[in-house]
N, C-alpha and C positions, 0 to 999 in steps of 0.2 A: 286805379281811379281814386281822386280824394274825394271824399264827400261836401256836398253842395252847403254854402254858407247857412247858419240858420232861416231859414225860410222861403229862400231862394234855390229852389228843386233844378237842378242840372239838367240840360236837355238829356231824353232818353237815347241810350246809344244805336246806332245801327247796328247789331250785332246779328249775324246772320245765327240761325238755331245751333251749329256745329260750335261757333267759339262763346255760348252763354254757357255752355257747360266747366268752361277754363275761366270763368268769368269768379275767383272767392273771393274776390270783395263786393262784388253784390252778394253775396252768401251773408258776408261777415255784417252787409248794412240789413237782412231784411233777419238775420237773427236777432237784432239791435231795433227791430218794427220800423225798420224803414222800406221804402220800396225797393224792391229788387231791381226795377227798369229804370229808376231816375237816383234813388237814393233820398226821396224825400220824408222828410218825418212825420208819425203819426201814421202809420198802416194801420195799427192799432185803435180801437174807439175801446176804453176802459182795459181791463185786465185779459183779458181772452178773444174780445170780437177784434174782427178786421173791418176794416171798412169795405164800402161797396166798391170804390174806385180811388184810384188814387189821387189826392188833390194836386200833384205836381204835373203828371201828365197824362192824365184820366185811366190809364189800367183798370180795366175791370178783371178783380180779386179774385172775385168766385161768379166761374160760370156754369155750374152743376149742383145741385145739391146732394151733401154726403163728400163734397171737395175733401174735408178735413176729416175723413174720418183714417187716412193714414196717421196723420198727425196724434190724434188720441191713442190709436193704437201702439204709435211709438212712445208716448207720454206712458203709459200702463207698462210696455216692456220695460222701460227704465224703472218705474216701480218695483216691478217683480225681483230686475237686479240687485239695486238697492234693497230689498226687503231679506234677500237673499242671502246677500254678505252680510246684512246686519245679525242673522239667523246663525248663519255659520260662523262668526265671529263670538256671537256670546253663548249659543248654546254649547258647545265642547267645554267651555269652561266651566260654566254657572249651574248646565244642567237645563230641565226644563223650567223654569224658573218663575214665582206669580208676579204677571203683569208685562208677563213675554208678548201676549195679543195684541195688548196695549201701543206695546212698543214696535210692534210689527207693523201693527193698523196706523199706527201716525208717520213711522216711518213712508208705507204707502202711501199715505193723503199729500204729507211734504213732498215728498218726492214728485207727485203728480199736479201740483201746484207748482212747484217753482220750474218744472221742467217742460209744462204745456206751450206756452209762449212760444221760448226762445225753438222749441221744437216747429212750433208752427211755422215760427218766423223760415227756420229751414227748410220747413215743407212747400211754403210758400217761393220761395226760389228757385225747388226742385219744379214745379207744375210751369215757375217761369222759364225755367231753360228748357224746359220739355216743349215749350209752344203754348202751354193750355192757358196762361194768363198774358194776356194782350189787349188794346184798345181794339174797341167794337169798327169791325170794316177795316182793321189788319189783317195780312193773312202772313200768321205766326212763322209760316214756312219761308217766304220770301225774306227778302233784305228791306222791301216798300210796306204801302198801301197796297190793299189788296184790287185787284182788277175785275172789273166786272164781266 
């Protein structure tokens, strides 16, 4: 799928729930804060929030609250990683060293700063291919609208 000209949101695809899973170019747009079901830009409102809906073809983002709290959790495991190998890389050498905390504590904050986003952005695809993010009065399991 190529993504949609600047500002002009692609219609959203028909994808039935089984092929949005085989779907990583929506992966690869909503880690880049775009939407997963159109490809339009600005998911994103500032550095962390997502919007309520999406402006290309109304997706509403989050319908639970606590949606993201996989998301952080995955942002923090990346921390620990990182904090990790930065640990096991200088302490055999250096020893326990002053200003190791330092360097530990920033490595975790970096790490969970620049990795929050683009996590969400992922996490955000994953709740879309599962069904759980779709326009109000879809029904996520179908190929349509939902039927009364």
């Amino acid at each position: 799928m190529v993504p949609p000209a600047r500002g002009t949101p692609a219609p959203a695809p028909r994808a039935g729930p089984r092929s949005r899973w085989r779907s990583l170019g929506n992966l690869w747009w909503a880690v880049r804060g775009r939407c997963p079901a159109c490809g339009a830009r600005g998911a994103f409102v500032g550095a962390f929030r997502l919007r309520e809906r999406c402006a290309g073809c109304d997706v509403v983002f989050e319908r639970d609250p606590g949606s993201w709290l996989g998301a952080t959790v995955l942002a923090y495991a990346a921390a620990i990683v990182a904090t990790a190998a930065v640990a096991l890389s200088t302490v055999p050498g250096r020893g326990l060293y002053r200003g190791l905390e330092a360097v530990l504590a920033l490595t975790a904050v970096t790490t969970v700063l620049l990795t929050y986003r683009p996590i969400k952005g992922a996490w955000l695809w994953l709740t879309w291919a599962a069904g759980w993010v779709h326009r109000d009065g879809e029904d996520p399991d179908a190929d349509g609208p939902a039927r009364a």
